[in-house]
C-alpha positions in Angstrom: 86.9 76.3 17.7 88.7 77.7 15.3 92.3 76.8 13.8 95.2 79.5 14.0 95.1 79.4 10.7 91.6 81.3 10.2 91.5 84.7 9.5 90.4 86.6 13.0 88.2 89.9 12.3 87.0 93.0 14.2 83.3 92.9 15.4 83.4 95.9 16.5 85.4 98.7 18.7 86.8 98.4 22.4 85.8 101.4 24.6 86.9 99.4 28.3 88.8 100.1 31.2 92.7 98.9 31.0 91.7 95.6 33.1 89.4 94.7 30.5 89.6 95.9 26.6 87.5 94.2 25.4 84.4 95.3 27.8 82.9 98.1 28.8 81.9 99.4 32.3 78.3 100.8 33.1 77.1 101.0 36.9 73.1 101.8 35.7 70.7 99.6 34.4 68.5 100.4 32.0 65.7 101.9 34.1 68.9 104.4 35.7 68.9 102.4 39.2 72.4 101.6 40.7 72.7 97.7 40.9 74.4 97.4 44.6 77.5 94.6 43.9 78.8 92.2 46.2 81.8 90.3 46.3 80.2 87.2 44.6 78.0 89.7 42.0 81.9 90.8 41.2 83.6 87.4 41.0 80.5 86.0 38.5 80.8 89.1 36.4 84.6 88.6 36.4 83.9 84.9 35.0 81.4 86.1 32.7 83.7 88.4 31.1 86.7 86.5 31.0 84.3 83.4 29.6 83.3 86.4 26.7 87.0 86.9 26.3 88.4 83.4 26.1 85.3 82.8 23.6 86.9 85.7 21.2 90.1 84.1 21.4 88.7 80.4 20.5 86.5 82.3 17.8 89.0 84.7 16.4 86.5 87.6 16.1 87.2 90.8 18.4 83.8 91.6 19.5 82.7 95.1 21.5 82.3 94.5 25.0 79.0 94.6 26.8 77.4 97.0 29.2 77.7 95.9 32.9 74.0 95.5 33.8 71.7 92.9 34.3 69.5 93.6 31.3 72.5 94.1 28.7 74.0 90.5 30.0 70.4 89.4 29.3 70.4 91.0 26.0 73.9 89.7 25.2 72.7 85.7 25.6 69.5 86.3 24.1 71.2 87.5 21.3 74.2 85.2 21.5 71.4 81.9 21.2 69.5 83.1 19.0 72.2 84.0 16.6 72.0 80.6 14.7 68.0 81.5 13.6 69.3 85.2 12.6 71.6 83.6 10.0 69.4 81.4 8.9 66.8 83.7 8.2 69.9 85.7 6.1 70.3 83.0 4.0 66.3 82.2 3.5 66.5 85.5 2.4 68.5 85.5 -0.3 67.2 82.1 -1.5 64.3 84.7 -1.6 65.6 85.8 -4.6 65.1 82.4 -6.4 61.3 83.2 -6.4 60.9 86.6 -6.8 59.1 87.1 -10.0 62.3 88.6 -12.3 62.0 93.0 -13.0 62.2 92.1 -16.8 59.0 90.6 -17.0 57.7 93.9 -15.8 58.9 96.1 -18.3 56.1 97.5 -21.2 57.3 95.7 -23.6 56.3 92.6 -22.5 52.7 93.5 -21.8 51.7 91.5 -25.3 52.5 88.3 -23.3 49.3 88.8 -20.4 49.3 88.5 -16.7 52.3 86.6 -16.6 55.3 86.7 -18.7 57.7 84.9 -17.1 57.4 81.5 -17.2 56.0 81.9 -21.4 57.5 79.4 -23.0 58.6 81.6 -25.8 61.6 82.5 -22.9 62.7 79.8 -21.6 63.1 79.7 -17.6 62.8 76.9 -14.8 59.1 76.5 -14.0 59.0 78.1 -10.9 56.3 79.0 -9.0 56.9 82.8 -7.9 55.9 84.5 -5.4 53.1 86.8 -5.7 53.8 90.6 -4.4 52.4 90.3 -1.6 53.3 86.8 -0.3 56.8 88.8 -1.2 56.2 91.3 1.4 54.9 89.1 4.2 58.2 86.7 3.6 60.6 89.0 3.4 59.3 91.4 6.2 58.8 87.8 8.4 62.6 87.3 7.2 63.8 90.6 8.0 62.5 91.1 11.5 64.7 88.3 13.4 67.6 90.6 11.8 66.2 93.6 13.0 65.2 92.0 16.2 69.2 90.7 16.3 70.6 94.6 15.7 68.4 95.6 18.7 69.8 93.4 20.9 73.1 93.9 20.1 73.5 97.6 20.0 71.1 97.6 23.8 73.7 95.1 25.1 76.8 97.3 23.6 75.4 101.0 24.2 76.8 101.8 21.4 77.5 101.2 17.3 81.0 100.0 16.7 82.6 97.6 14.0 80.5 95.4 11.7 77.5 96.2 13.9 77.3 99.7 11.9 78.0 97.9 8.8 74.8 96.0 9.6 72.6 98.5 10.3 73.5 100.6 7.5 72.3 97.8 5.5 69.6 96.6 7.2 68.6 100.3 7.1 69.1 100.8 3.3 67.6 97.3 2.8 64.6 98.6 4.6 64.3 101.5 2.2 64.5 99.3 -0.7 61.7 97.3 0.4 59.5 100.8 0.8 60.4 102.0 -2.1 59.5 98.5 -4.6 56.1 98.0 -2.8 55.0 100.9 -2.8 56.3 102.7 -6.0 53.8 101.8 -9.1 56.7 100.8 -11.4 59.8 99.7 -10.5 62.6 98.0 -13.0 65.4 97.6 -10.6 65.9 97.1 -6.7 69.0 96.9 -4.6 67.9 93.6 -2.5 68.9 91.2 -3.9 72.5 92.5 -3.3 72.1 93.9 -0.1 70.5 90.3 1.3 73.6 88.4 0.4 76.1 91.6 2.2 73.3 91.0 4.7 74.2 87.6 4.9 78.3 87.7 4.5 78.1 90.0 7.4 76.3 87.5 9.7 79.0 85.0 7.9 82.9 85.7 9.5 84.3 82.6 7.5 82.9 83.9 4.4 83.6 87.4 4.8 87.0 86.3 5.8 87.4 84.3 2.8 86.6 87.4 0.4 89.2 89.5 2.0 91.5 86.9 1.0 90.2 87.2 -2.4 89.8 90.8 -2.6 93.9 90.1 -1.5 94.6 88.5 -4.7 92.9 91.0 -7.1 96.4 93.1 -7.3 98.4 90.3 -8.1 95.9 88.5 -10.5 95.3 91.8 -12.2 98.7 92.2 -12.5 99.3 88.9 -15.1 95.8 90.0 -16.3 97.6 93.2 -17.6 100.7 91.2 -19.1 98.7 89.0 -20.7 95.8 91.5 -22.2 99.4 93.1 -23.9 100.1 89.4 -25.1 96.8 89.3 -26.6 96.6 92.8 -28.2 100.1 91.9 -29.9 99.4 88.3 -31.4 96.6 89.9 -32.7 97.7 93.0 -34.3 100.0 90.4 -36.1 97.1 88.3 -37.0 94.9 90.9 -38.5 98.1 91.5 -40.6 99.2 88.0 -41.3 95.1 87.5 -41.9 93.7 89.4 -44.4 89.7 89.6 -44.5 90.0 88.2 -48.1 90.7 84.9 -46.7 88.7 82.7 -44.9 90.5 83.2 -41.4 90.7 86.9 -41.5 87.1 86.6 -42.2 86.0 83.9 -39.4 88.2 85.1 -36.8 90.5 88.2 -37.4 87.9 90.7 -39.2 89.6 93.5 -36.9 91.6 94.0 -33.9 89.0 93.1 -31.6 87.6 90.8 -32.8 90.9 88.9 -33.4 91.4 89.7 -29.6 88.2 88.0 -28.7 89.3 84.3 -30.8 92.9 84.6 -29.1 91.1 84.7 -25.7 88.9 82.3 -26.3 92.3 80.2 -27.7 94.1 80.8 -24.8 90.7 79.1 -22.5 91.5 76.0 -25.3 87.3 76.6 -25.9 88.1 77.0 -29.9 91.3 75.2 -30.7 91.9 74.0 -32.9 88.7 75.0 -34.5 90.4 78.9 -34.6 93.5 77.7 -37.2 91.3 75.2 -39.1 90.8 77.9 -41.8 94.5 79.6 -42.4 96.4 75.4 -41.5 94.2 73.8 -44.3 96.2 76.6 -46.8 99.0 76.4 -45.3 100.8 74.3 -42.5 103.4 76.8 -41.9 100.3 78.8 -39.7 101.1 76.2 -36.9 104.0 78.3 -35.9 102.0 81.2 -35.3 99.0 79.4 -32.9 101.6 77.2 -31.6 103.6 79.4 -30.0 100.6 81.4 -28.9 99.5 78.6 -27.2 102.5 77.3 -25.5 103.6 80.7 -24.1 100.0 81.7 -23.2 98.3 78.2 -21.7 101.5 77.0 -20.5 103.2 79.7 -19.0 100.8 82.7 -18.7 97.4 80.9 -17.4 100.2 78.8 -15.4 101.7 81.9 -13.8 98.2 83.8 -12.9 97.6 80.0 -11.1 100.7 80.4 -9.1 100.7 83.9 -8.3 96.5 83.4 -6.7 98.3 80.4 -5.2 101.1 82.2 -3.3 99.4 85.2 -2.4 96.7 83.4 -1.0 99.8 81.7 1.4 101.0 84.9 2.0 97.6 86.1 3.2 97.2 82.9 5.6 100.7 83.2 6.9 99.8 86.7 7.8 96.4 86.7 9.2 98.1 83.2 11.4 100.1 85.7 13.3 97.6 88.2 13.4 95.7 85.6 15.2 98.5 84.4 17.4 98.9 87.8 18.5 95.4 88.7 19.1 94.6 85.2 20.8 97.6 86.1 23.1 97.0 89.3 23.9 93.0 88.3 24.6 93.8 85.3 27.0 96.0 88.1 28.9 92.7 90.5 29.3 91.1 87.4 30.4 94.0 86.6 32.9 93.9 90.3 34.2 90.1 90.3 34.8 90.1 86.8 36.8 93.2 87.8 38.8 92.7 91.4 39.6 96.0 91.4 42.4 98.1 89.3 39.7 98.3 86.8 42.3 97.0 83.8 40.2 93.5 82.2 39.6 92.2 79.7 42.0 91.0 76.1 40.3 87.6 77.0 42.0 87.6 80.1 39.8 89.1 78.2 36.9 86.0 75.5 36.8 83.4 78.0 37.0 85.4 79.5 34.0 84.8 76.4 32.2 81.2 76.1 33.5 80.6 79.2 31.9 82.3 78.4 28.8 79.8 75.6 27.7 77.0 78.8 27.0 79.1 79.3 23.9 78.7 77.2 20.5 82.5 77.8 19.8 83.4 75.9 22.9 83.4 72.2 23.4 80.9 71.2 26.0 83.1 70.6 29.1 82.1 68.0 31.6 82.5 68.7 35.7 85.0 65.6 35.3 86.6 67.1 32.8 86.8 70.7 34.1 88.7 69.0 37.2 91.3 67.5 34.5 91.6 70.7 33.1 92.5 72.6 36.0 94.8 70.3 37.2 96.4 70.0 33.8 96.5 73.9 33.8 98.0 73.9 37.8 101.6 72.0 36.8 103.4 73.2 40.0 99.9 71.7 41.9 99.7 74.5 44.6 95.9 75.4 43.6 96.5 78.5 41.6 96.9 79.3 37.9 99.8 81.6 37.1 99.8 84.0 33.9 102.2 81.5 31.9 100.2 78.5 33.1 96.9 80.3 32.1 98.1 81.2 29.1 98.1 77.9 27.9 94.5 77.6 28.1 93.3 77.4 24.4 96.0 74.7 24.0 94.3 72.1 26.7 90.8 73.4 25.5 91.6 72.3 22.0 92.6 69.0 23.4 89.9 68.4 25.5 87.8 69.2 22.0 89.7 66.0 20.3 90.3 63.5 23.2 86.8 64.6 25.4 83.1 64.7 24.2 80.0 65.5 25.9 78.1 62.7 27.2 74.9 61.4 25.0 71.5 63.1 25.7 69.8 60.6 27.8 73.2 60.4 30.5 73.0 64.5 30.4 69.2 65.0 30.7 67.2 61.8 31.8 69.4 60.2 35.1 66.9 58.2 35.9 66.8 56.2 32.5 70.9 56.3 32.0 70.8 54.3 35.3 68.3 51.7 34.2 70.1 48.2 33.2 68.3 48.6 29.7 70.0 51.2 28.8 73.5 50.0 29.7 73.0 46.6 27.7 71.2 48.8 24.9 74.8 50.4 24.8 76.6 47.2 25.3 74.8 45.9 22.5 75.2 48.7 20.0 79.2 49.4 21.0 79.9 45.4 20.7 82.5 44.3 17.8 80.7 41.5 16.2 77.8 43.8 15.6 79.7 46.5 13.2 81.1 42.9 11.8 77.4 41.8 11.2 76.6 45.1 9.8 79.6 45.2 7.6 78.0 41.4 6.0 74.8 42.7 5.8 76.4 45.7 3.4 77.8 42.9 1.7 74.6 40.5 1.1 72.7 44.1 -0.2 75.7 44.7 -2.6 74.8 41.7 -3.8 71.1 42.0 -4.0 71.9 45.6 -5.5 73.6 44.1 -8.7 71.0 41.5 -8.8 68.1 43.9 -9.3 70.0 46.7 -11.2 71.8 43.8 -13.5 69.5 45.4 -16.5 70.5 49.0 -16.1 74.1 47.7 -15.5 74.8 45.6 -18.6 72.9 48.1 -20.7 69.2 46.4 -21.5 65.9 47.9 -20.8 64.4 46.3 -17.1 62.7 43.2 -18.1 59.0 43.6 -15.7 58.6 47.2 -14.2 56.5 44.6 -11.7 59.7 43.1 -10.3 61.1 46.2 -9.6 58.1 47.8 -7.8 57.8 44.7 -5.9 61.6 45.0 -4.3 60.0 48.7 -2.9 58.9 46.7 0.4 62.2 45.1 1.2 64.2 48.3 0.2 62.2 50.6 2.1 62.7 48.0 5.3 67.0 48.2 4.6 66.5 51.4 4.5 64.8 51.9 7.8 67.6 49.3 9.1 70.3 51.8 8.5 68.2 55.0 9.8 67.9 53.2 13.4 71.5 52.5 13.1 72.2 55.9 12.5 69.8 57.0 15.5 71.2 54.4 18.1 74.7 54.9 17.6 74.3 58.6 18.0 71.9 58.1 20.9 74.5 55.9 22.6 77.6 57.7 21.3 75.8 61.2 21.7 76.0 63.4 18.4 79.8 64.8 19.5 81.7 61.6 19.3 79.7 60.3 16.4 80.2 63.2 14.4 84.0 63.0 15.4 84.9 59.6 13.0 84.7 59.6 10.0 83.0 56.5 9.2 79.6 57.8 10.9 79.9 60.9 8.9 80.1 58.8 6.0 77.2 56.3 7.3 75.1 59.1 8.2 75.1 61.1 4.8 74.5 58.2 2.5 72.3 56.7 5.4 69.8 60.4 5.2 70.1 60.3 1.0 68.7 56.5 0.7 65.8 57.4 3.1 64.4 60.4 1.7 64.1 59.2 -1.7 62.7 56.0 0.0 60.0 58.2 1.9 59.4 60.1 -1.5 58.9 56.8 -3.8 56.9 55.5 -0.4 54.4 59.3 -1.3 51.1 58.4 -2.9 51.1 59.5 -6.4 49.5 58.2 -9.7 53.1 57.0 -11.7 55.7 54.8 -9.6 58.6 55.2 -11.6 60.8 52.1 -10.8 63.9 53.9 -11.5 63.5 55.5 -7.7 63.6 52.5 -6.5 66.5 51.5 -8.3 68.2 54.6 -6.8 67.5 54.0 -3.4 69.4 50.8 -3.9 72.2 52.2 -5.6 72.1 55.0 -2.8 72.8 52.2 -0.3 75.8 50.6 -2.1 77.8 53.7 -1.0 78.0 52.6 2.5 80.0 49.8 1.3 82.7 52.0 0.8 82.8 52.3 4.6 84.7 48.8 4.8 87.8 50.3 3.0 88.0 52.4 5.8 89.7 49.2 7.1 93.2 49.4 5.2 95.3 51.8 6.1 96.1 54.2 2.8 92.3 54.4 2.1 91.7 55.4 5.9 94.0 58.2 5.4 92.9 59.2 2.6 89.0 58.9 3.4 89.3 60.2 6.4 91.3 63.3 5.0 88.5 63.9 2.8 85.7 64.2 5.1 87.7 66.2 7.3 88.2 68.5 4.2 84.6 69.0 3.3 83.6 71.5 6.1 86.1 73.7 4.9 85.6 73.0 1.4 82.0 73.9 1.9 83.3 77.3 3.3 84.8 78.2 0.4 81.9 76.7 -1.7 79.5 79.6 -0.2 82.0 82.2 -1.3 81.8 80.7 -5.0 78.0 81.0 -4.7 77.7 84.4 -3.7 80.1 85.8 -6.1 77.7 83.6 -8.8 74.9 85.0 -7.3 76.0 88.7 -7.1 76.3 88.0 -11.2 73.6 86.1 -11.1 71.8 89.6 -10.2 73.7 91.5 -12.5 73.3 89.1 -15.2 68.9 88.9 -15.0 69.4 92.6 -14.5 71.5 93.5 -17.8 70.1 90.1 -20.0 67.0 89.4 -18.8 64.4 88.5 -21.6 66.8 89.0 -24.0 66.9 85.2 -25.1 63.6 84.1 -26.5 61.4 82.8 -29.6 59.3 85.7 -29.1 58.6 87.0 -32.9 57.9 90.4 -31.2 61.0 90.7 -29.7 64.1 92.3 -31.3 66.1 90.1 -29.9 64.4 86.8 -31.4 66.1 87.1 -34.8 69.6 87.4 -34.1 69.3 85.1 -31.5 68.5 82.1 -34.1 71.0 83.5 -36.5 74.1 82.7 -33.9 75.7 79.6 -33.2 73.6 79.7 -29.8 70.7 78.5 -31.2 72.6 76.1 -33.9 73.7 74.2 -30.7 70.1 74.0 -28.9 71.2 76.5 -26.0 68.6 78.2 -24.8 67.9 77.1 -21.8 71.2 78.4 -21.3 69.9 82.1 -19.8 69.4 84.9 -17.7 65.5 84.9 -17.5 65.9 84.2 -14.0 68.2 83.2 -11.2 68.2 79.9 -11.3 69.1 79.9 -15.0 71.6 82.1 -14.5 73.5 80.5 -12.0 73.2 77.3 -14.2 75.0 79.8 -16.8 77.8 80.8 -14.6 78.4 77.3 -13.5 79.2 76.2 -17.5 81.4 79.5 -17.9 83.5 77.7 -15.1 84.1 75.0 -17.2 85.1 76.7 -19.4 84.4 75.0 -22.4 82.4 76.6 -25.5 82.0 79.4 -23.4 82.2 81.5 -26.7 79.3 79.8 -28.0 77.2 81.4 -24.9 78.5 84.6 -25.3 77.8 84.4 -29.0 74.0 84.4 -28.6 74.7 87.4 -26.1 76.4 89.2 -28.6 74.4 88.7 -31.3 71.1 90.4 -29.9 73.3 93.4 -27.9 76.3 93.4 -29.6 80.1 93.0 -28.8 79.8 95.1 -25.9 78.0 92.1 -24.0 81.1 90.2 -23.9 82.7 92.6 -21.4 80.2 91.1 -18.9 81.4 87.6 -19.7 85.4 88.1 -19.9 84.8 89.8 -16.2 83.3 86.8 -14.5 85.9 85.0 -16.4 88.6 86.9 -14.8 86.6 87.3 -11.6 85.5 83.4 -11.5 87.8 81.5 -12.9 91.3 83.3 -12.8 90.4 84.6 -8.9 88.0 82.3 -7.6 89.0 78.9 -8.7 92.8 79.3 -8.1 91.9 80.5 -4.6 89.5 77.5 -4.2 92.2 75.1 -5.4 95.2 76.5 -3.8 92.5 76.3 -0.3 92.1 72.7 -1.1 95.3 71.4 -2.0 96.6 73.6 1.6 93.6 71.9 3.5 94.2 68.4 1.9 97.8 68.0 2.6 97.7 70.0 6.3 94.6 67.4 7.2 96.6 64.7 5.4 99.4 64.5 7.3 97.5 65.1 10.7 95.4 62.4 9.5 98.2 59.9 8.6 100.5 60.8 11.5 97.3 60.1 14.0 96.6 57.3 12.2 100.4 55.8 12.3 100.6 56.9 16.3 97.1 55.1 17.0 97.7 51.4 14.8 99.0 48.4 16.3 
């Protein structure tokens, strides 16, 4: 479930009755019988679309309403569980695009390099093993049919296109006709897929699509400084081409014009080149200081400063606003739920209320609710006790729903599904046993003798000396790979006994189970037959293990807050990590698209010679390109940083000229200006609200 705080979007438009909004009436089926309803086909209906409603509400997303007929409903849930495979298979394909052989490499020019250019070492790439054409066409058409399959569904179940669903199909449609047009067309240098697989897979994706309105939000504002501060620049630099004539040595280096003297002030003002930019003009003259210093202070420490801020509050401004947006529409949705349930406005029975919840636990946004727990519910729900739910008290639904999420988890799998064996004494000691204290205390020493045995065996690689036998190590792979299989049934009984709910709920098994899932799979991968065993694996494994150590801190109090703030961070973290990848992969795109073969050793290739003149080459860089994705995500990553950024565009602008730089200063603007301040200002909002829930919890719950 959702906080109030996410952004809640349209799915598409409401064409119901005034009892329902949010669904739509249709007396035919399919085949264009009349179903005949009774008074229990109307009451289970009722619950099913109240259940669809209170769903939106816990989701935030308005979605069309369905068609009242047995095939739509049918439609609707086969849709609505398989919807977790149709986004997966969005995001398989755009990881499609990792091994799609790049459209450079088809170009004429390169026909001097054989069968297969890419992947020459004259330009440089990752050695990957790319798809031929038509293992391309069988994965992606295999790919796109769930999607397909998914539009189908929906639009039978809605009757009608509305909302994101015609977004969808416009892509899917134009996707389609990309896919046509490359396999089929005997030359082809460019294609729209690999854009139109990652909108593909934003639109299956509300918390990412949400999350690039918010930083589509922050363009105006961000643009704004951007303006201010591309004056800034053009003015220090006017003065410097003045102050710097090209007969000395900084004119010539760095202010040989007006542009160019606006290129080294922007690289000044990213701190890439200082004070490498005033070497020239200070070792003259020490009076020059004046003229980079105050550059410097005013731009780093008050412009870059002020762009940060104003990303920061807009993005608050944004959250602020789309919170009431989503206060409003949650209210005014559990209301269209209340009208459908109680038709007379006469209340809703507890009888009617349970099956509500019954039918809630069909949807993945809903905590699984127990029959025990539905009874606590409607009785928590019914204060005045007189076996009906008014409008106020109903409207408090998505309160006691969010706390039956935190106080109330599902039972494990064996109590849900096998009866017979949850009843058996075995398994009741077999959860005695695993929930008992001095077992997580023996657990706890046995992290402790491992640390131990850890240093022992990695004492070489920790002081600094070269492992004395390779032998020794190889011979510890036994008794590593046997710790390591300790922790995995660890893992696997508590969450069998706990069931995967209320593990996943504490932090400390989230922590167990991550470093628990590294340490075996690179012991099952040194444990792989092969002709080299590189003691170094086995050394990590170790190391690997040593983590879950940390989970013994979780004992004091300031490292439990701040531990368990951290984990709880990480999902939304990760949200905003998959809008930073598919704005690096949309320039990713753009990037093998524009520079594509352009960094080589090729001695037939223009580019070749330049390329070895610049400082690119000086400083061994040329791994650092856009022959193919991979490569150029690696690219975009550095540019974050930041630093000697100019030396990467140098190699750029040498083979294409100055031009080429306008690609770089826009992801700079677009990546680092936008998308970092919007991914710290998201962090440092998430840390300190999940902080002080954290803490507070924590202080409420200790002795």
């Amino acid at each position: 479930m959702r906080s109030s705080a996410e952004t809640w979007t349209e799915e598409g438009t409401s064409s119901g009755g005034e009892d329902s909004p949010f669904c739509r009436q249709d007396d035919s089926d399919s085949d264009g019988s009349v179903e005949v309803q009774t008074p229990s086909d109307s009451r289970r209906k009722a619950v099913a679309r109240a259940a669809f409603l209170i769903q939106q509400a816990a989701d935030g997303v308005a979605r069309a309403g369905i068609r009242e007929t047995s095939s739509a409903r049918r439609a609707f849930i086969l849709r609505f569980e398989t919807l977790p495979f149709v986004r997966a298979c969005t995001w398989l394909l755009v990881s499609m695009t990792f091994f799609e052989q790049p459209q450079w490499c088809t170009r004429p020019d390169m026909a001097h390099l054989g069968d297969k250019p890419c992947g020459n070492p004259m330009y440089p790439s990752y050695p990957i093993p790319y798809m031929s054409e038509n293992m391309g066409i069988v994965v992606e058409i295999l790919l796109t049919t769930p999607i397909a399959a998914d539009m189908a569904l929906i639009i039978f179940a809605q009757g009608h296109l509305g909302g994101h669903v015609r977004t969808r199909l416009v892509l899917l449609v134009v996707l389609l006709c990309d896919m046509v047009y490359a396999y089929f067309a005997p030359i082809h240098f460019f294609r729209f897929a690999p854009c139109l697989r990652i909108a593909v897979a934003i639109q299956y994706s509300h918390s990412t699509r949400n999350r690039l309105k918010l930083l589509v939000r922050t363009l105006p504002g961000v643009l704004t400084t951007s303006v201010f501060a591309l004056i800034y620049i053009v003015f220090f630099a006017w003065i410097g081409v003045i102050f710097f004539p090209m007969d000395g040595a900084e004119g010539r280096s760095f202010f040989p014009g007006l542009l160019a003297g606006m290129w080294s002030l922007l690289v000044l003002l990213t701190t890439a080149n200082f004070p490498d930019v005033m070497m020239p003009a200070y070792s003259e003259n020490r009076e020059v200081f004046l003229y980079f210093g105050f550059f410097v202070i005013v731009g780093i420490y008050f412009l870059v400063n002020v762009t940060t801020a104003v990303a920061f509050n807009v993005y608050q401004e944004c959250r602020e606003h789309d919170a009431e947006w989503f206060k409003l529409f949650q209210a005014t949705t559990i209301k269209a739920a209340y009208d459908v349930l109680s038709t007379k406005h006469d209340g809703i029975s507890t009888e009617t209320l349970k099956e509500l919840f019954d039918e809630l636990n069909h949807y993945e946004d809903i905590q699984y609710i127990t029959s025990d727990n539905a009874d606590i519910l409607a009785s928590s729900l019914d204060e005045d006790n007189d076996g009906t739910c008014t409008e106020a008290e109903f409207g408090r639904i998505m309160a006691a729903l969010t706390l039956a999420m935190v106080e109330n988890h599902p039972p494990p799998f064996v109590e849900r599904y096998c009866h017979t064996l949850a009843a058996t004494r075995g398994w009741q000691v077999l959860k005695d046993l695993v929930l008992r204290k001095w077992v997580e205390i023996g657990m706890d020493v046995f992290l402790v003798i491992i640390f131990v045995s850890n240093v022992f065996q990695t004492w070489g690689d920790i002081v600094g000396h070269e492992p004395d036998n390779s032998a020794k190590d190889l011979s510890w792979k036994p008794i590593q790979a046997i710790i390591a299989w300790v922790f995995l049934v660890d893992c696997v009984l508590h969450i069998l006994v706990l069931g995967w709910s209320r593990y996943w709920s504490e932090s400390k098994h989230k922590f167990d189970f991550v470093v628990t899932v590294m340490a075996v799979v690179v012991a099952i991968y040194v444990w792989i037959p092969s002709t080299q065993q590189d003691p170094r694996l086995v050394r990590t494994v170790a190391t690997l293990r040593v983590l879950r150590l940390l989970r013994l801190l979780d004992r004091f109090h300031g490292f439990a807050v701040i531990f368990g703030t951290f984990l709880n961070t990480l999902p939304h973290a990760f949200a905003m990590a998959r809008v930073l990848f598919c704005a690096m992969y949309v320039f990713s795109v753009l990037g093998t698209q524009i520079f594509g073969g352009v960094i080589n050793t090729d001695p037939r290739s223009p580019y070749s010679g330049p390329v070895a003149a610049s400082d690119f080459a000086k400083a061994g860089y040329y791994p650092n390109n856009f022959n193919d994705m991979p490569s150029a995500m690696v690219v975009l990553f550095e540019l974050l940083v930041v630093n000697n950024w100019f030396v990467l565009v140098d190699g750029y602008t040498a083979a294409l000229g100055a031009w080429a730089r306008v690609y770089f200063v826009t992801w700079y603007i677009f990546g680092v200006l936008i998308c970092l301040n919007v991914v710290v200002a998201f962090v440092i909002e998430t840390f300190l609200s999940e902080y002080q829930k954290h803490a507070s919890a924590t202080t409420t719950t200790s002795p």
